[in-house]
VOTIBA-500908 format. One record per residue (C-alpha): residue number from 0; residue in one letter; x, y, z. Coordinates in Angstrom, 3 decimals. Layout:
N
> NUM,A,X,Y,Z .
...
END
This chain:
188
> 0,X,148.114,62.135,135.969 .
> 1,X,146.387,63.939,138.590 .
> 2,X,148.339,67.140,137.523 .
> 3,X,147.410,66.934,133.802 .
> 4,X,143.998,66.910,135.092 .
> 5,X,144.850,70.066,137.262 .
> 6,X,146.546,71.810,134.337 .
> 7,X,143.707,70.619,132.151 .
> 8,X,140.661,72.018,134.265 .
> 9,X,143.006,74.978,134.551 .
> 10,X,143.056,75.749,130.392 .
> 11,X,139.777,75.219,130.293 .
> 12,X,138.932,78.035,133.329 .
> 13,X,141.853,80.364,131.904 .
> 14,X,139.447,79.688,128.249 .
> 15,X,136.203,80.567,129.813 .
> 16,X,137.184,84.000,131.271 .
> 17,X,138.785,84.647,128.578 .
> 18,X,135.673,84.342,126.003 .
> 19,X,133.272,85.749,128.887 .
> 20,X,135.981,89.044,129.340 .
> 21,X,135.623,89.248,125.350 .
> 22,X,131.711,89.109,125.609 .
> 23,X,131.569,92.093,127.655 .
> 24,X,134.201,93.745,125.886 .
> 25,X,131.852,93.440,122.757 .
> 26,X,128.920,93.984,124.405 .
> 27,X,130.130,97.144,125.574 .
> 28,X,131.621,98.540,122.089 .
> 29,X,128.277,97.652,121.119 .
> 30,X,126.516,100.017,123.688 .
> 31,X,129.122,102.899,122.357 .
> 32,X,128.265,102.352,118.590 .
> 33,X,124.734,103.269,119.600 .
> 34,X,123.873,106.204,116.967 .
> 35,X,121.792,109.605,118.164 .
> 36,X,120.928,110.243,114.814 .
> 37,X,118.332,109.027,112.378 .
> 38,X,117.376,109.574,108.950 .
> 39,X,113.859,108.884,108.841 .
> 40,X,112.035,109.615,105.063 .
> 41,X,109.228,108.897,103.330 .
> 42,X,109.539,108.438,99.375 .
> 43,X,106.196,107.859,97.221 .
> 44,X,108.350,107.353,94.078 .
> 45,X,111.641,106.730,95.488 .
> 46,X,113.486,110.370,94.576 .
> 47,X,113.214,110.878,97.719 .
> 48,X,114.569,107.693,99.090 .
> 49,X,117.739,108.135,97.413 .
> 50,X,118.268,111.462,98.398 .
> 51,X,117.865,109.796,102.502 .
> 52,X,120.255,107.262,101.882 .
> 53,X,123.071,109.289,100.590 .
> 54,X,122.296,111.491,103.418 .
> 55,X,122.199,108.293,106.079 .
> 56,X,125.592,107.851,104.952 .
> 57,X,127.207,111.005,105.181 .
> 58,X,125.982,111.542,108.577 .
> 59,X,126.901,107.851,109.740 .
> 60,X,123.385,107.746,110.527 .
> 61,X,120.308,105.633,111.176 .
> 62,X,118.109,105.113,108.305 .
> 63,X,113.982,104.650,108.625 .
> 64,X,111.432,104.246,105.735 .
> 65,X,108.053,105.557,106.861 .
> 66,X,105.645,103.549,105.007 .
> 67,X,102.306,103.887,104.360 .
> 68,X,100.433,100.762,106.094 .
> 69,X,98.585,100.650,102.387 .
> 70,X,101.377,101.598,99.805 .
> 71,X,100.413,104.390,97.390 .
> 72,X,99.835,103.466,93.630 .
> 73,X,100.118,105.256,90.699 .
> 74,X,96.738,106.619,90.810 .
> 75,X,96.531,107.312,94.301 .
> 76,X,99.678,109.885,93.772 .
> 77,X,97.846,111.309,90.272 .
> 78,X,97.918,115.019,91.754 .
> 79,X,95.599,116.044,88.564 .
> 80,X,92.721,113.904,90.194 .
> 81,X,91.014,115.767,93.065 .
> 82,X,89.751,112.699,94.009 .
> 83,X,92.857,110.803,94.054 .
> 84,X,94.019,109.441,97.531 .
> 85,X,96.799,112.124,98.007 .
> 86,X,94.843,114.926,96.901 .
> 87,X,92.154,114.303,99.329 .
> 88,X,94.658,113.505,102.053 .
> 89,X,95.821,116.947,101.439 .
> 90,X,93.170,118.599,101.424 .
> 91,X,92.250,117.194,104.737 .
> 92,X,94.962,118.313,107.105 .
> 93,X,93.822,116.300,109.757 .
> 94,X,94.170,113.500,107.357 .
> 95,X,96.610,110.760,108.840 .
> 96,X,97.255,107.732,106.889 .
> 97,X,98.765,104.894,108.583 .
> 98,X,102.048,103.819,108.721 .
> 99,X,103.952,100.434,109.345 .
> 100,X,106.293,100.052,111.490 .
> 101,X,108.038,102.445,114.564 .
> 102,X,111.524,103.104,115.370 .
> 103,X,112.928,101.037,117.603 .
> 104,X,114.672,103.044,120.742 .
> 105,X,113.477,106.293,119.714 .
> 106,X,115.039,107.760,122.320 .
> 107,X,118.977,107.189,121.399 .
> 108,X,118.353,109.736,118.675 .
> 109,X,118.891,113.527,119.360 .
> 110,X,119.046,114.484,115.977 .
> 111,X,116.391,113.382,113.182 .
> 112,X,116.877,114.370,109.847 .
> 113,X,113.470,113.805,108.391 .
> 114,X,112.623,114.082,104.426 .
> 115,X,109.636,113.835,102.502 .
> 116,X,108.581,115.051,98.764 .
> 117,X,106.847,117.847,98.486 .
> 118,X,103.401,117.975,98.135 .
> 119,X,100.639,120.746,97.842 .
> 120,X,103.478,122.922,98.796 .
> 121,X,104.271,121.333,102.478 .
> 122,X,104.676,117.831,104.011 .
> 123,X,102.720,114.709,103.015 .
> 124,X,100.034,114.047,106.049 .
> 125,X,101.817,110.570,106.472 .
> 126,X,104.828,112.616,108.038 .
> 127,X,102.126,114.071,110.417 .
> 128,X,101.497,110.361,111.181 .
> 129,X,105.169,109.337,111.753 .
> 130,X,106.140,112.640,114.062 .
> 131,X,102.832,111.614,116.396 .
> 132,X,103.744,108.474,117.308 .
> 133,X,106.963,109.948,119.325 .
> 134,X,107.582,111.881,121.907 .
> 135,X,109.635,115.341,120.042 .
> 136,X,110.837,116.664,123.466 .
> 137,X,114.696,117.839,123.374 .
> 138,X,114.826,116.703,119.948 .
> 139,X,116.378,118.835,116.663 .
> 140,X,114.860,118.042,113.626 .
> 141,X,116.689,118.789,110.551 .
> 142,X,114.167,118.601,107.304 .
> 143,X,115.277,118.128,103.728 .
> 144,X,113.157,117.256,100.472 .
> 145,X,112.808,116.693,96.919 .
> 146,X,110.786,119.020,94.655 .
> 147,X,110.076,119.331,91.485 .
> 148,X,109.429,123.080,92.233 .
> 149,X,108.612,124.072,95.358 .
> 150,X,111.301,124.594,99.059 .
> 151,X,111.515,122.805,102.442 .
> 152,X,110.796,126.209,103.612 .
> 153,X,107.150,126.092,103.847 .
> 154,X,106.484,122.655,105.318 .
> 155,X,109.513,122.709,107.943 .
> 156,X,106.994,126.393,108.960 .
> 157,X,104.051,124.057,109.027 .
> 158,X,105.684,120.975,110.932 .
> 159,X,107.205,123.591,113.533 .
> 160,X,103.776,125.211,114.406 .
> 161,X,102.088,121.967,114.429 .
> 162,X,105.145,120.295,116.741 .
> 163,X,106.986,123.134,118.972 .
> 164,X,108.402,120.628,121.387 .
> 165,X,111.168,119.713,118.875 .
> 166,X,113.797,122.677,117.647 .
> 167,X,113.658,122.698,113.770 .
> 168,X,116.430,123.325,111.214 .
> 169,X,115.029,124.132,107.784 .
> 170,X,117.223,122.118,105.370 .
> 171,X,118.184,121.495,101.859 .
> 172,X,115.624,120.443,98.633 .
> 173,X,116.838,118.405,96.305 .
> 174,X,120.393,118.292,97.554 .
> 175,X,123.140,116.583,95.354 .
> 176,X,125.565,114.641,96.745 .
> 177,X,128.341,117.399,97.533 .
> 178,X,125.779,119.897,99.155 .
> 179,X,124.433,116.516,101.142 .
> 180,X,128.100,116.227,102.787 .
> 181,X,128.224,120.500,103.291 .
> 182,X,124.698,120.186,104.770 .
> 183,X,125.767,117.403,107.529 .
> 184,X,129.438,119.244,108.390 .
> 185,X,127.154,122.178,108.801 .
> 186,X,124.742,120.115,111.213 .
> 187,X,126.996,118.191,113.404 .
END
């Protein structure tokens, strides 16, 4: 009897170490499937959403939505309307509307690919609001957009004047899904 109990207690040892040995097993994979980069994109209309999530994939990436903390409606985003919210948050370029939400562990990412529609021919201010909130040091930050007419070009110029500690990559606008998988071989 006594040795049943022995071989018993022994099971249930052998058992233990065995799930605890697993749990740090696991918990270390977990560590190592940490990703360094981040898709981070703000989409008024959702065009540009798309285009982010395509691109989160092909880059086995992390994706973010920057939000406005008050979403944008229709007439808020009428660009006819000088007095529309976005018009007059363009026209203010010290304009920063709030947004919900951070990153959590900002600093696991070395690479940010960061998109945004085009507006008034550069960045929406809310991207102003997002970059702020981080520290950019060491960081590469690959742009991309949607359009209905105008380049990244211009607004990766403005967003690298206005935040030199990062290194900038101009990207793609309005990238199907092929050029999206050319563009992140080409960035890796």
């Amino acid at each position: 009897m006594k040795r049943l109990t022995f071989l018993a207690m022994l099971a249930v040892v052998a058992i233990t170490a065995m799930a605890c040995n697993n749990k740090k097993e696991k918990s270390v994979m977990n560590q190592s499937e940490k990703k360094t980069v981040l898709v981070a994109y703000f989409s008024a209309t959702g065009t540009t959403a798309k285009t982010a999530k395509e691109l989160a994939e092909a880059a086995n990436a992390d994706l973010f939505e920057i939000q406005p903390a008050q979403p944008y409606t229709a007439a808020d985003l009428d660009w006819h309307d000088k007095n529309s919210r976005s018009s007059v948050e363009m026209k203010d370029k010290s304009s920063r509307p709030e947004v919900k939400g951070k990153v959590a562990d900002w600093a696991q990412y070395k690479t940010i690919y960061i998109g945004f529609p085009i507006w008034w021919y550069t960045a929406p201010t809310i991207v102003n609001t997002f970059l702020e909130q981080y520290d950019l040091s060491g960081k590469t930050i690959i742009t991309f957009c949607t359009s209905g007419g105008s380049t990244v070009k211009g607004a990766t110029n403005d967003l690298k004047k206005a935040y030199p500690q990062a290194t900038w990559i101009e990207g793609v606008t309005n990238p199907s899904t092929a050029e999206i998988k050319e563009f992140v071989k080409k960035n890796k």
